[in-house]
Each structure stands twice: as C-alpha cells, then as structure tokens.
N, C-alpha and C positions, 0 to 999 in steps of 0.2 A: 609693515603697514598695519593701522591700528582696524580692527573689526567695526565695520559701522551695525550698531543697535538694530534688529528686526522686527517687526511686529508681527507674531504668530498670525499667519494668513495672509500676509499681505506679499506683495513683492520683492526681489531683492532689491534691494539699491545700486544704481548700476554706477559702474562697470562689474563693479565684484557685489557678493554678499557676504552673509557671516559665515565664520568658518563652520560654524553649527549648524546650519541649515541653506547656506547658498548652493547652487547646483552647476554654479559654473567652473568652468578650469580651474581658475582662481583658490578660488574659496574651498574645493576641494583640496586643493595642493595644501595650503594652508590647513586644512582641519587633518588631512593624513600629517603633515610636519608636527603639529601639536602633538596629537596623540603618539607622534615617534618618540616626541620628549617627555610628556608629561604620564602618558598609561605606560608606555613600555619602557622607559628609560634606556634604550641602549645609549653610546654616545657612536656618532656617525661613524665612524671608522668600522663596526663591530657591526652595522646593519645587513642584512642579508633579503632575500627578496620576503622569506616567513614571517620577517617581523614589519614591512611593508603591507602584505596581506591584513596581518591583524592591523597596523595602523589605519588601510582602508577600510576594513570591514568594520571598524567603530566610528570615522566618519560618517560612512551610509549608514549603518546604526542610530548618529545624533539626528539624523536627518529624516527616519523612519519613526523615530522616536515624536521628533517634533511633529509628528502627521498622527501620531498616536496619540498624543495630549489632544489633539483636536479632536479627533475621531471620539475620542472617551468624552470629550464637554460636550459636544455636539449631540452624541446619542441621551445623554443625561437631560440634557436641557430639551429635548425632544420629548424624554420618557419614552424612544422607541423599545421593542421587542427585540430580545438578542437570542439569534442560536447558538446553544451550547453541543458542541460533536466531541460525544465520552467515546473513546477510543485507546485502544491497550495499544498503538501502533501509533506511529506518526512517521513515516520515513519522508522525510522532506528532500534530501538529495542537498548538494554545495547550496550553499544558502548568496553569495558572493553574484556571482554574474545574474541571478537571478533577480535581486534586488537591484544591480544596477538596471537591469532592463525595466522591472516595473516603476524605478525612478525616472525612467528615462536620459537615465548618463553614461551610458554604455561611453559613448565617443568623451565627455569631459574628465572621465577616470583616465580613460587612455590616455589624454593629453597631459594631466593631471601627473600621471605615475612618467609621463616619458621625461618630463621637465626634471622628474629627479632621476632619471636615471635609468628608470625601471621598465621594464616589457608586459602589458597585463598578463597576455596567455601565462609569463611564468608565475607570475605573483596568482592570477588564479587556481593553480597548479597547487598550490602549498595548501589550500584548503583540506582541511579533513572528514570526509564525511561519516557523519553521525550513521549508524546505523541500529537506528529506533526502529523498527519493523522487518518482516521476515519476508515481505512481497508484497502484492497485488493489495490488500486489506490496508498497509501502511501508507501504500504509496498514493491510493485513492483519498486517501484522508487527506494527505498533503494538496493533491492537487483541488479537494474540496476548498481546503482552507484558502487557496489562490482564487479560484473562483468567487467564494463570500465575498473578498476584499473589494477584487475586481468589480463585482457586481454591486459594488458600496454596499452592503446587508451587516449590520453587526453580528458578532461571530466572536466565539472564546471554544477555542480545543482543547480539551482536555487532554489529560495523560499521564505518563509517568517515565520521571528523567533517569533511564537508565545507567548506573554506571557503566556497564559493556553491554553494548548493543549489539545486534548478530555477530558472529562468529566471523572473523576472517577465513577465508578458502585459500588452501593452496591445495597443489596436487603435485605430489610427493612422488613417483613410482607409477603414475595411473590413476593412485588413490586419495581421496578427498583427505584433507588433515585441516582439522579447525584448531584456528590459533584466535587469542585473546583480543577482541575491537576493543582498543584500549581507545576511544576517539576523546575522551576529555584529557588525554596527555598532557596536552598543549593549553588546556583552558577551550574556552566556547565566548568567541565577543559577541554573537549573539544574542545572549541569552542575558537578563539580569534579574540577580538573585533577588528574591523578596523576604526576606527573614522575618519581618513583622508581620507577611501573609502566611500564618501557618495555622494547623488543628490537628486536634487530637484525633488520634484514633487506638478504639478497644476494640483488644484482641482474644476468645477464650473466657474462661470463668463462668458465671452462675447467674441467675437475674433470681430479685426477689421481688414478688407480688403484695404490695400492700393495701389497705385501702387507699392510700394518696396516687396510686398506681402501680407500674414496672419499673425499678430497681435492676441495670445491669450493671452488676458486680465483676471488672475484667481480670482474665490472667496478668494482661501484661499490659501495657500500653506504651503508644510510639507518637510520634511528631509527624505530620508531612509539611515541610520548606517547600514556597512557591517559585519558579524559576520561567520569565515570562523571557517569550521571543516574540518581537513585534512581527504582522505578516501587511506585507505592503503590498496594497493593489495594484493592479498595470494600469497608469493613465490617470487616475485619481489619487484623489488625496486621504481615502479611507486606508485606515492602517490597523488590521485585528490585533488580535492575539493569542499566541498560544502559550499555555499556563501547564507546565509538568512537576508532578511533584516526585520531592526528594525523601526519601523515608531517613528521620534522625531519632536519637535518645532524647525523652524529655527532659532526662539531666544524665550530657552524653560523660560527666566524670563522676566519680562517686570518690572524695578526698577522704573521707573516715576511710574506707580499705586502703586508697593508696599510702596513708599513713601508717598504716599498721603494718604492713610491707606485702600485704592483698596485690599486688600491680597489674595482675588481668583481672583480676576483679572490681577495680576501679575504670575500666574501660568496656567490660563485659558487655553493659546493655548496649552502649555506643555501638558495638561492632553487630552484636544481634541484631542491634534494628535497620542499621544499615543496610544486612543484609535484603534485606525485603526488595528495594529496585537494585539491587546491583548488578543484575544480570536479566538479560530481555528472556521469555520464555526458556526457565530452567527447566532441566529433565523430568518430566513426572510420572517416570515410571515407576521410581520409590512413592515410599507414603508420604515423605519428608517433602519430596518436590511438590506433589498435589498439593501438600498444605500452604505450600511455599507460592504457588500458582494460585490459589482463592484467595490468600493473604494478600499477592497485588492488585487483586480485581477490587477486593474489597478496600485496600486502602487509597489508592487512586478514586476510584467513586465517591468514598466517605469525603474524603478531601472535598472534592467539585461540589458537592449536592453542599455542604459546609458550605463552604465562599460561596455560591449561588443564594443562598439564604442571609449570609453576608449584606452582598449587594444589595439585594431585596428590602432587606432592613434598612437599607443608608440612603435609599429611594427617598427623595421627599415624599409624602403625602400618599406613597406603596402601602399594601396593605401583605400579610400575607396572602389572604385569600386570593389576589391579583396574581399569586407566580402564573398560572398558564396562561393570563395574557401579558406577562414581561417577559416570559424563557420559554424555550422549545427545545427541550432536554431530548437528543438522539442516541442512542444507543445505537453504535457502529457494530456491530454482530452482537454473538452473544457473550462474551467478555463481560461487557459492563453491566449486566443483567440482574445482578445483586441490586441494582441502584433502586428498582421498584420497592424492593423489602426495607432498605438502608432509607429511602422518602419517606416512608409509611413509617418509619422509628423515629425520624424525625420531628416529621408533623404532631404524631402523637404521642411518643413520650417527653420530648425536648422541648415541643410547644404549645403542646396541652391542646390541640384538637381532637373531636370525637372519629372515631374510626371510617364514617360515611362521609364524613364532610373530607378528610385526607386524602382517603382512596378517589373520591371523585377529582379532588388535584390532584393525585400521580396518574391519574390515566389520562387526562386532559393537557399533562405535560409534557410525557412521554411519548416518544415513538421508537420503533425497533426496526431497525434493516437488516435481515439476514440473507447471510454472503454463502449459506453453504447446502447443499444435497445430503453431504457426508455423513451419516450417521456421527463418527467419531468426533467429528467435529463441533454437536450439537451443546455439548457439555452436559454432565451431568455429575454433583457432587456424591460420594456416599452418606449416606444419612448422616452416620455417627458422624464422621470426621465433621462434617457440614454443623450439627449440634455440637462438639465439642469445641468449634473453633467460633462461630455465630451464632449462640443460645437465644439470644434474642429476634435474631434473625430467623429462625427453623420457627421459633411460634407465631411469628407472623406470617411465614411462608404457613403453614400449618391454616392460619385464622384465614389468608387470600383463598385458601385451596378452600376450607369449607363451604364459604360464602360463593366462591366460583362453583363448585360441585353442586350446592342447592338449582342456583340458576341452569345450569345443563340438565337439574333431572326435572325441574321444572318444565324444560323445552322440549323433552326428550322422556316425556316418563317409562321409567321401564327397562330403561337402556344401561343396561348396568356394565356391559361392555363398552359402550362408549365414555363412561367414567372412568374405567379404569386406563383407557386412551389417553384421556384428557386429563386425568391428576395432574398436577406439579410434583405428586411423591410418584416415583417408579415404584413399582411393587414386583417388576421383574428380575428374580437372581435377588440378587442384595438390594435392599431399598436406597434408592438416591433421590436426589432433589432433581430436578428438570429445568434446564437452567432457561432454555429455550421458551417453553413453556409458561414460565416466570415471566419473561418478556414480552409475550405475547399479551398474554391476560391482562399486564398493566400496563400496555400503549392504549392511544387512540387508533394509532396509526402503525401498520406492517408493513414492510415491503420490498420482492426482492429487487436483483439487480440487474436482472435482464427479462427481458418479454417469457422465453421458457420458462426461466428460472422462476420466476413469479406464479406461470401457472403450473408450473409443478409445485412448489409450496402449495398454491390454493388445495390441488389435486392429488398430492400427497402427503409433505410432512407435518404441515401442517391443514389438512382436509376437514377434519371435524370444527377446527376453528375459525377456517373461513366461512364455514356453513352456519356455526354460529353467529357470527359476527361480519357475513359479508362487504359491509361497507367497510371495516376498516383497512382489506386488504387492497394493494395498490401497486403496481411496476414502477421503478425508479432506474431504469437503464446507467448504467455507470458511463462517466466519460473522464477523457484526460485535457487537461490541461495544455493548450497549442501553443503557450510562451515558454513551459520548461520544452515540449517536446519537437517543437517544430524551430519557434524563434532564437531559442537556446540550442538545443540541437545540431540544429541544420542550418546554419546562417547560411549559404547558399542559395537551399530550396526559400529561406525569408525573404532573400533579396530577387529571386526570380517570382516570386507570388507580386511582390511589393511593386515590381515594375509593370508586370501584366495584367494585376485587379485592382491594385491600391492597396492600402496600409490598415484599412479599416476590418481585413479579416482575421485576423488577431480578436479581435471583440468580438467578432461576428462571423462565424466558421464558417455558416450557410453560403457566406459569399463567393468560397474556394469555388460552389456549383458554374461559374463567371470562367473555369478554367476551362468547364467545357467545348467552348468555342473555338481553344484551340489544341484540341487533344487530337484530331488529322491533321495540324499545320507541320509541312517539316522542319520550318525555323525554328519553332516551339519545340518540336521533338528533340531536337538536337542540343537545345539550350538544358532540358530536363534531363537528359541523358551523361551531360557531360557535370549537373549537377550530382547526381547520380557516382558517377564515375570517380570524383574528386572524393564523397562521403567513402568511397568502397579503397581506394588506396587509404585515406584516413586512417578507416579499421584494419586494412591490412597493416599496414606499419603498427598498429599497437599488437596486432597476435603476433605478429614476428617479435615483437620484442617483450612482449612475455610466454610464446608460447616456443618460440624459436622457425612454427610452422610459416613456410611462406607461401600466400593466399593471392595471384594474380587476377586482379580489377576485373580483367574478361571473362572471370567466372561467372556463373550463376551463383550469388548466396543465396544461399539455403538456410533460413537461421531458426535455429528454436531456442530460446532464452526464458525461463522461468523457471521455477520451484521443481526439483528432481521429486516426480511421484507417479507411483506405477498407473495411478488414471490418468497424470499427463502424457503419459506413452511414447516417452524420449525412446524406449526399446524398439517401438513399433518403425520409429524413422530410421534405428539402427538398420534392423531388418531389409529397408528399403536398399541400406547402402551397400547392405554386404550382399544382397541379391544382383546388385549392379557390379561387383567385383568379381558376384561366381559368374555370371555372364560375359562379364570381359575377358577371366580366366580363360573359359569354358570355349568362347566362339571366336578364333581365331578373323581379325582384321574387323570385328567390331569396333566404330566407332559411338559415342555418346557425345550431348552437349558438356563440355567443362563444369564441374557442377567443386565450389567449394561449403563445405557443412557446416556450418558453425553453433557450438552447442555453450550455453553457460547456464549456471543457476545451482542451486546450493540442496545438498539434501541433510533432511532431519540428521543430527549426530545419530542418534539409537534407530534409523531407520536401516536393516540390513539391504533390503534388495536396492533398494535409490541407491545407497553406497555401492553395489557393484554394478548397477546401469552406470554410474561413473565412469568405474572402471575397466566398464567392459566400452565407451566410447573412446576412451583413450589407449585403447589397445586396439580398437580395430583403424585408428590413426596413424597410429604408430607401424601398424604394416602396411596400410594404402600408400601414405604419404611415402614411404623408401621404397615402393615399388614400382620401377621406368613401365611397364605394363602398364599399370593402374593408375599412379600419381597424374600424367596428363590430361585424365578423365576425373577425378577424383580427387580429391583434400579433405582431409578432415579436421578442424583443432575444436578444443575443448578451454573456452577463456575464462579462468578462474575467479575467483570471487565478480560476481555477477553485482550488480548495485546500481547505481542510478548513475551514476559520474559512466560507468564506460558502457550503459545501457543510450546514454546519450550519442555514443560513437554508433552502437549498434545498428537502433534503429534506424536510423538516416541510411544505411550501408545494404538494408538487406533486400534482396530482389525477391525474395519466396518467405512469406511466412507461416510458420508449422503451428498449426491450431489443432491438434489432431486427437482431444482426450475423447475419450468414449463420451458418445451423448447419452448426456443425463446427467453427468458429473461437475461439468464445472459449471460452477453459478453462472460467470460473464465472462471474465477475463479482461483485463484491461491493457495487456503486450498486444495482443488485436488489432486493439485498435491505435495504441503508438506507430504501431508498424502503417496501417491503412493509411494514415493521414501525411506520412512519409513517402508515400508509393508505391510500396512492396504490393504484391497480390498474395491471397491467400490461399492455403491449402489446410478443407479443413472439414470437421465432422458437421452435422446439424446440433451444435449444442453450444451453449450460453448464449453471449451476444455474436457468434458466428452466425447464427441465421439473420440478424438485422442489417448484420454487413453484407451479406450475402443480399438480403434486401434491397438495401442503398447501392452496395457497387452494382448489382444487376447479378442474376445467372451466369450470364456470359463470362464474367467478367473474373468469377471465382470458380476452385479448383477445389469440386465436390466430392467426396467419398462419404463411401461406411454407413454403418448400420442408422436409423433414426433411433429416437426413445422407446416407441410404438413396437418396433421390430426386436431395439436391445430387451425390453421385457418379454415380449412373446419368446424370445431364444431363451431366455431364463427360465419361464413359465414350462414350457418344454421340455427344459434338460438340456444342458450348455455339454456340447462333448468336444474340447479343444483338440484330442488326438484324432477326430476326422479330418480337421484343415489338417494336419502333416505327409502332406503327400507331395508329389511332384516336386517343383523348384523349393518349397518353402519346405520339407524335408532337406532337400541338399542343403538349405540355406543355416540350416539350425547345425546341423550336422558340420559345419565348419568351426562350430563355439564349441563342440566339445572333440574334435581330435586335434587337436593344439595348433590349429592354423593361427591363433589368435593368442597362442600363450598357455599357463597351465588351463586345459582343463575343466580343473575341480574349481579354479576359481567362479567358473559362468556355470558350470552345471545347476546350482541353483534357481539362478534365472532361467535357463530350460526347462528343469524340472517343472519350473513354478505354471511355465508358461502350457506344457505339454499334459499338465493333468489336474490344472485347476486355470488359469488366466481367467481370473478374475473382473478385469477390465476388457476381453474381448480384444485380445491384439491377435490374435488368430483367427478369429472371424473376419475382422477390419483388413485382414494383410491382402488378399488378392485384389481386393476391392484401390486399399492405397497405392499396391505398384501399380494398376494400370493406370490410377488416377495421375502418378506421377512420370508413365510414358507421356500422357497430356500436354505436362507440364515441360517435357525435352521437344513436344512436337511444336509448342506456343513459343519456347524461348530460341527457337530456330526462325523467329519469322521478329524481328528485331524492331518494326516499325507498329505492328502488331502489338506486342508486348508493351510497349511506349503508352500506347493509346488507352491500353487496360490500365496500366499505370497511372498513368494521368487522370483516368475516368475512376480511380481507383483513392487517388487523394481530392480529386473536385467531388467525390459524392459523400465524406467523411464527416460532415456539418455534424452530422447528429451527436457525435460521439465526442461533443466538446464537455469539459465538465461544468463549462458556465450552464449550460443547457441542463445538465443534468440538475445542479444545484437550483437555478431556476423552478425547475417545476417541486424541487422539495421545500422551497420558501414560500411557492404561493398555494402547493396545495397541501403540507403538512406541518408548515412552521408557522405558517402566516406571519414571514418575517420581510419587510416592505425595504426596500432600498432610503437610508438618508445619505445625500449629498452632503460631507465638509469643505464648508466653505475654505477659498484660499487658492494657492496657486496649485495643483497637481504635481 
C-alpha cells in the first residue's frame, strides 16, 4: 500500500497514515515492517522478538522525532526561553512502553506487533536498560525531563553518554559482585548521533597573560560528539531533548606512527580520550580516578555551556547579552558546579566581555539544587590537582573568591572567621577548591529538595549564605513521575483510578484526593486489594525466579529498596528481623503476622560495610527462609541488581515501606514517594520528604519512630555512647551475628564492632524505638479493612509528590520558563 504524503501538524489521512508518523495500527505495522527491512536487514525467516523491539522502538522514534521538528520551530519562531538541566546522571529507565504511553498507542502497537506475529510484553522484554545514573539524583532528572515535556516548557538535558553505566549486581555466595553494564551491546535506537554537533575541550597546560588578554595554553585536548534522544510529552505534542556527550580524539588515528610500525601509537589518543565517559562514576579513591571524575564534570559542562552559546548565536536578532532571558541553566547537585568558572571563561576570554558585565550573566543564569546533607558528598577538588588540570579555571575561581570575599567583609566587617567559612578555597588540611560553594556564589537561585532539607541548608551547610543572600534560597520538594510509576507500573491500580475518578489524574495528581470518598466502601476495598494482590504475585514470581526465595501474596511486604549506605540503615531493619526470629526461637507457640522482607539496591564497589550489610541480609535469609519454625512467620530475599525496570515490579507490590535513615541525612528521597502513590504505608524517621508525607497522608495514617534532627544533634552535642543501648533483647540480638548462628563470625563482626563503639548513624539509638514501632505495624496489619483504608488514604493524599508539580514551581519561580503549545495533533 503506497504511503499517502503528511503535513507536519496536520492529521492523518484516514483510514491509515504515513508509516512515519501515523499512530494507527496500520501505519505502525508498516513503519515497524520498513524499518525490519531497511535499518536492520534481517530477512524474515532470521527475525526474533529483539529485532522487532528495535524495528518498534525506531517507528515510535520517527514519530517523536516528527513532534520534535515541531517542537524545535515552534520554540524558535516563538523566541521562547528554554531550560537547560546539567546533570552528571540521567537514569531514564526502558524508554519503549514509556513512549508508547505518552504517544498514546499503547493499544495500536499491540495490534500492530500481534498482526505480525508478535506479543508486546515479549518484545518489551528485550529492551536494555541504560544505566546512566547510580539512584535517586538520576532517576529525578529523568522524571524532570517527562514532566518539562508534559508540561509543554522547552527543555534540553544535559549529560554524558556513558559507555558503561552502573555496574551490574549479582550476588554470588551472599556477596555483591559487579559485573560490566555493557547496555550499548546491542546499539541504542533512541538516540541519534550528532557528529556535526561537537567542541572542543582543553584539558591541563599553562595560560599566558598578555596585553590582548588570557592565553590558555592546554596539555591535551579532546572532542565531545552530540548524541540526542527525543523526550515525548504524555498528551501533547511537545517533544524535548536530551543531548549526552561522547568524549572522542580530535584526530582519533595518527597514520605517520601507523606507518612507521608505531600501531598503539597511532591509536593512543583515540583510546585516551575515550576514556573520559566510559565508565559512570570511576573509583576515586586513587589520584588517577579524581582526576578522571573532574575531567567528566568538566567536559560534559564545557560541552553544554559550548552548544548553549551555539544556539544563542543562531537566535535571529539574540544578542549575547539576552542568555538569561533565553536559558535557565540548572545545576542538578554539585557535579556541574565547574560550569560557573567554565561561563565566566567563556564570556570573557572567548567573547571578549569585561568581568562585571559576565559575572552578572552567569549568576542571572544559573541556579543550583542541592541534593545532599553529606559532607562527603559536597565535593571538593585539591588545589594543586584542581590548578594542574584547570589553570584557567583555579584563576577565575581565585578572581570569584576575591571579589565574593570583599563583599562578605564589607557586610560583615571584622568577621574573619566568617571568611574563612565562606571561601570557595578550603584552607583546611590541604587546600582545595569548594565546589558547592562555587555553586552557590554564582546562582541567582538555591535550593534544596525537601521542606527539612531546605531548612537545614539555610541553618546549616549552607547558613552564612543564606544569611547573606536570603532571597535566593528556596524549597523545591522533589516528585516522581505518575506515568512511569503508576500508569506504567501498575496498569491495574491505572485502570481502577481511571474507572473511579476519570483519566485526567495522570496530569493532575491532586485529583487521586476524589479517591477519598471511597476509602470506607467495601466494594472499593476489595477492588484495591485484589489490585494489590495481583502486583504482590507479579513480584513474587520475579524473586522466585531470580532469587529461587518463595514469597506468598498473603504476606505482609515489607520492602526497602535503595542505595546500600550505613545512613540508609538497611542494618537497622535487619535488626528488626532478626529480633523477630530471637523471639519466635525463644517464646514457644508465638505466633506473628506473615511478614515477607524484601531488600534491593546496590552498594559503592570500595564501600566495605554496605558490602557486608549485603551480606549479612542474605545470610540472615538464608537461615529464616529453611527454617519450618520461622519461614511461616518470616521470608527474607535480597533481589539483585535493583534499577528501574524491576523497581517497576516493586513498588506496585509493597504493603510497608522502610524510610528509615537517621534524620538529618537524607535530602528527600524520592522511593517514598513511588511507594505512597502506589499505596504502601510508611515506616519512617522525621527526615527529608518523610515529614511532608507524613503531612499529607495524615498522623494516623503513618508508622512513626526514632530520633528528630533536634534530639540526633543534642545526642551528639552530649556524647553519643552506642554501648549503653546494648542491653536486654537488642544485646541477645547482636549476639546472634557473632556466634555463627548466621555463618562465619568474623564475617559480621565488623558491622558489630562498627555499630557497638562508634554507630555513627544511630541505629542503636533508633532500635528500641523501631521494634515497637513495627509491633504497630503487626497490630494495624491484623485488622485487614483498616489497613485498606490507610492505604487508600495513603495514594489519594500523594498529589503533591508529582514531578509535574515540582517542575512547575521551578519554571515559574526560578526559570521563568512559560509553557508553548505545538500546534498539531498530539
């Protein structure tokens, strides 16, 4: 059948449309059949469901594409304002059923792939996912970039296209063993390469001061290659982009060596410079990783800030003076934090503006979100290496600091402690650069990412500068995304929303509150529950069949899923369990509610104690689960490589979720909230965004413990002495990890040791407080209709934690980046 001709924007021609952009059965079938023959050449005998996947995922491709031409003349012919989100992270999760949902052809693919043959769930199945991010920092970026779309707001993400992106998890013995995410095996039809989009980037060397100006003389110099993936709105016809660059050799062969019979040496630089994204967060414990770890901040950044000045230029009738009213450059932690120093070289050595007129564009550009409490995590370069590898950089950072330092003692005379607070140079130990610091100084705009979180920067890490500068600090609560996490998800709980409120809470979360009418109904309970039920065998059949553990529906889940880190306090829920063992041991004809545990999440390679909280969860598995005593009360599994694709199965499944890090420590947390809006109830400290949920679901409604902020500092302030908790049950408890009920030993003594004369996060403090908390939690999940109603009151009060919402208030109150509508069909 021959393709009838389309007009970008206009409708298909009916019955079918073009195989390029029509959205019906038809024209789908037809654009996956092309692309079978013409991009992948198999010949039909040889096709398999993988090479279907890819034939589908470059149909919806042409089709996103074509919403992306629009979207790009649209904004131009507009001259609207675009946000730029610089970000070292992008975990985006399968890219395949998601885009069909914001196409809205979920059902014409189906029909589409069944005509040839094919089953989606399998063909979705063969997707690989990218694993560009290490967690929560990534995964927020992604579901940013879905809300921009959504929200029609132009939008370009930055980042860098790693060749292996986190580490694959297995577990071997107990023990964590990372093996190579080799995810561009296969290619990426996503993505299309931009080779004509690239820039230079200098690395090292000398700068020389003349009168005509600064002269950076570099060691080495590399290429960054553009590699764009369209991001499709749900509902609209706006389509961003995300733009990752590829580090290559400016001239990746050198033929005078290879000639000469040199043959690594004609390939040398090619592989040197590759290295720089090949790997997502390398080790930096050596000197060699750190340098390796600034070298991708810097060169992803140089990149963007590059093509943003690009564009700017190709602006009709732009000026530069105009960038902060065409860009709203965000700095997603402090990663991208070089980019204030790296603008300021721009402006003034590359474009010859004077130093006041620059600086007042990079801070009227800029803004900064910080995601962390953690000292360690704040960054900070050492000097020298910092000067050895960005000469140019350290004297600007040098020229910012002065000029900042005047202003603070001008505000402040006298206060020579307080300068030495506020430097961007540490003068503490070895001199370093403050990277956090950097970021600060040259936003307009700060902010964390939960209501705590926020005011403890103001009140802590950042105190002197919100003092100084109170207006630019701000709360920007993080949310998630309710089409990956709910409508992707949880098709279920989609189509019980969709029956009971309407369709329209997908765009509009606040409308879930509509559920509350019938959170006493018991037709409604039973419908939720059996929603419920279906998600909780789902995830059982996937830990049986990777874990071999089998998880019966009528349990309680209990799940904690995230980043293995001694403040997330995975130990502290072991604790819980293995106190529930010694008591079952211990008290003859005890019964408990069925409680199954479910733990995933991945820990630092070079982190020793997260690698034995691993293995000490799957050791205390390993003996509950084979024991007829305990197993009927009790399950434990540990499901490996944790990621987006089976965090999908998760969340939907779990009835309890463990929020449990010492408060003060985690910024927000955004598993929280996937879980809340799914139904689970929480069990959890006063810290990040657990008190908002706590807020919204009600008191009642959540399963409170443990220390406050207020209390974890006065206990420090005093003298923390973790061997006074070791008494009574939570001595017998500990006491079972080191006379080999659990296995060698010397393996957990550690963790004991750690926990009995230093616990550093207060999980001895918090313990007596979380078992009783979690007697609660066996006395609520005894009362069945009860639990339902919390449940329910528990996903109807989750509005707030949409990321449309979040995103929303950073475009109208820090980006000032306005919604345009592309004309055309959606």
């Amino acid at each position: 059948m021959t393709d009838l001709v389309q007009t970008p924007g206009a409708p298909s021609p009916e019955p079918y449309g073009h195989s390029r952009t029509g959205l019906d059965p038809d024209s789908l079938r037809r654009g996956i059949v092309d692309h079978l023959r013409y991009s992948i050449g198999r010949p039909a005998a040889a096709l398999r469901p993988e090479h279907y996947y890819r034939a589908l995922a470059l149909a919806v491709r042409d089709r996103m594409q074509d919403n992306r031409a629009a979207s790009t003349q649209t904004s131009l012919d507009l001259g609207r304002k675009i946000t730029c989100y610089l970000s070292a992270e992008f975990l985006m999760g399968p890219q395949l059923g998601a885009n069909l949902l914001n196409l809205g052809i979920e059902g014409p693919a189906r029909e589409a792939l069944a005509e040839l043959g094919q089953d989606i769930g399998e063909v979705l199945a063969c997707e690989p996912e990218p694993g560009l991010g290490n967690g929560g920092l990534g995964r927020l970026a992604a579901c940013y970039l879905d809300s921009l779309a959504t929200l029609e707001r132009p939008a370009i993400g930055y980042g860098i296209r790693y060749e292996f992106g986190i580490f694959d998890q297995e577990i071997r013995d107990g023990w964590q063993v990372e093996k190579t995410d080799n995810w561009l095996a296969q290619g990426n039809p996503w993505e299309i390469a931009k080779p004509d989009v690239s820039y230079l980037v200098r690395w090292g060397g000398f700068t020389e001061h003349t009168a005509d100006g600064v002269r950076w003389v570099p060691g080495r110099v590399l290429k960054g290659v553009a590699y764009d993936t369209p991001i499709q709105g749900y509902g609209v016809r706006t389509c961003n982009v995300l733009t990752l660059w590829s580090a290559r050799a400016v001239e990746s062969f050198a033929l005078e060596a290879f000639n000469t019979g040199d043959y690594y040496k004609a390939v040398e630089d090619e592989v040197t410079s590759e290295t720089v994204t090949k790997i997502l967060y390398p080790n930096d414990e050596p000197d060699a990783g750190k340098r390796l770890r600034l070298l991708q901040q810097y060169f992803f950044v140089s990149c963007s800030l590059q093509h943003v000045l690009h564009i700017l230029d190709d602006l009709e009738g732009a000026s530069l003076r105009e960038l902060p009213e065409r860009f709203a450059l965000q700095l997603n932690d402090t990663h991208p934090s070089i980019g204030v120093a790296e603008l300021m070289r721009l402006l003034v050595d590359e474009r010859g503006l004077g130093w006041d007129e620059a600086w007042a564009l990079t801070v009227r550009t800029f803004g900064y979100t910080n995601h962390t409490l953690l000292p360690e995590a704040l960054e900070t370069w050492p000097l020298a290496m910092f000067g050895e590898s960005l000469p140019r950089h350290l004297e600007i950072v040098y020229e910012i600091n002065r000029r900042f330092l005047d202003e603070v003692a001008a505000r402040f005379p006298g206060d020579a402690e307080r300068l030495r607070r506020m430097s961007l140079i540490g003068e503490d130990g070895d001199r370093s650069v403050r990277m956090a610091h950097l970021a600060t100084v040259g936003s307009h705009a700060v902010n964390g990412v939960a209501a705590l979180h926020s005011e403890l920067l103001r009140h802590s890490v950042l105190a002197d500068f919100a003092e100084l500068w109170p207006e630019r600090f701000s709360n920007k609560t993080n949310g998630v995304t309710p089409r990956r996490f709910v409508a992707l998800a949880n098709p279920g709980l989609r189509g019980l929303l969709d029956r009971t409120i309407g369709e329209g809470w997908l765009t509009d979360l606040d409308r879930l509150r509509g559920l509350e009418a019938f959170a006493d109904d018991p037709a409604f309970q039973q419908e939720w529950q059996e929603v419920k039920r279906a998600n909780k065998i789902r995830l059982a059949d996937y830990v049986r069949e990777t874990t071999g553990v089998e998880l019966e529906p009528e349990r309680l889940f209990d799940v904690q899923v995230k980043r293995i880190h001694e403040y997330k306090r995975q130990h502290l829920n072991v604790l819980h369990i293995l106190t529930a063992y010694h008591r079952l041991k211990t008290t003859p004809g005890l019964e408990i509610p069925p409680r199954a545990f479910v733990f995933g999440g991945k820990a630092a390679p070079g982190y020793f104690l997260a690698k034995r909280i691993i293995k000490l969860i799957t050791a205390v598995g390993d003996v509950v689960n084979n024991d007829p005593e305990v197993s009927p009360f009790l399950k434990v599994a540990f499901v490996p490589n944790f990621s987006v694709r089976n965090g999908q199965l998760i969340y939907p499944a779990a009835d309890l979720s463990e929020q449990i890090s010492t408060a003060g420590k985690e910024a927000s947390g955004t598993g929280n909230m996937k879980f809340m809006i799914n139904g689970a109830l929480t069990i959890g400290t006063l810290d990040g965004a657990n008190v908002e949920i706590r807020e919204e679901a009600g008191p009642e409604n959540f399963f409170l413990f443990g220390l406050t902020v207020p209390e974890v500092e006065e206990l420090r302030r005093t003298g923390y002495r973790p061997a006074d908790h070791v008494t009574g049950e939570l001595a017998a408890v500990l006491d079972l990890l080191t006379d080999g009920t659990f296995g060698d030993p010397e393996v957990f003594r550690p963790l004991v040791d750690n926990l009995r004369h230093s616990d550093p996060f207060l999980v001895l403090a918090d313990y007596a407080s979380f078992v009783e908390c979690q007697d609660r939690v066996d006395a609520a999940w005894r009362d069945r209709a009860g639990w339902t109603r919390m449940s329910i009151l528990n996903a109807a009060r989750s509005g707030k934690f949409s990321s449309d919402r979040a995103v929303a208030e950073y475009c109208d109150d820090i980006w000032n980046v306005g919604p345009v509508t592309v004309a055309g069909r959606p």
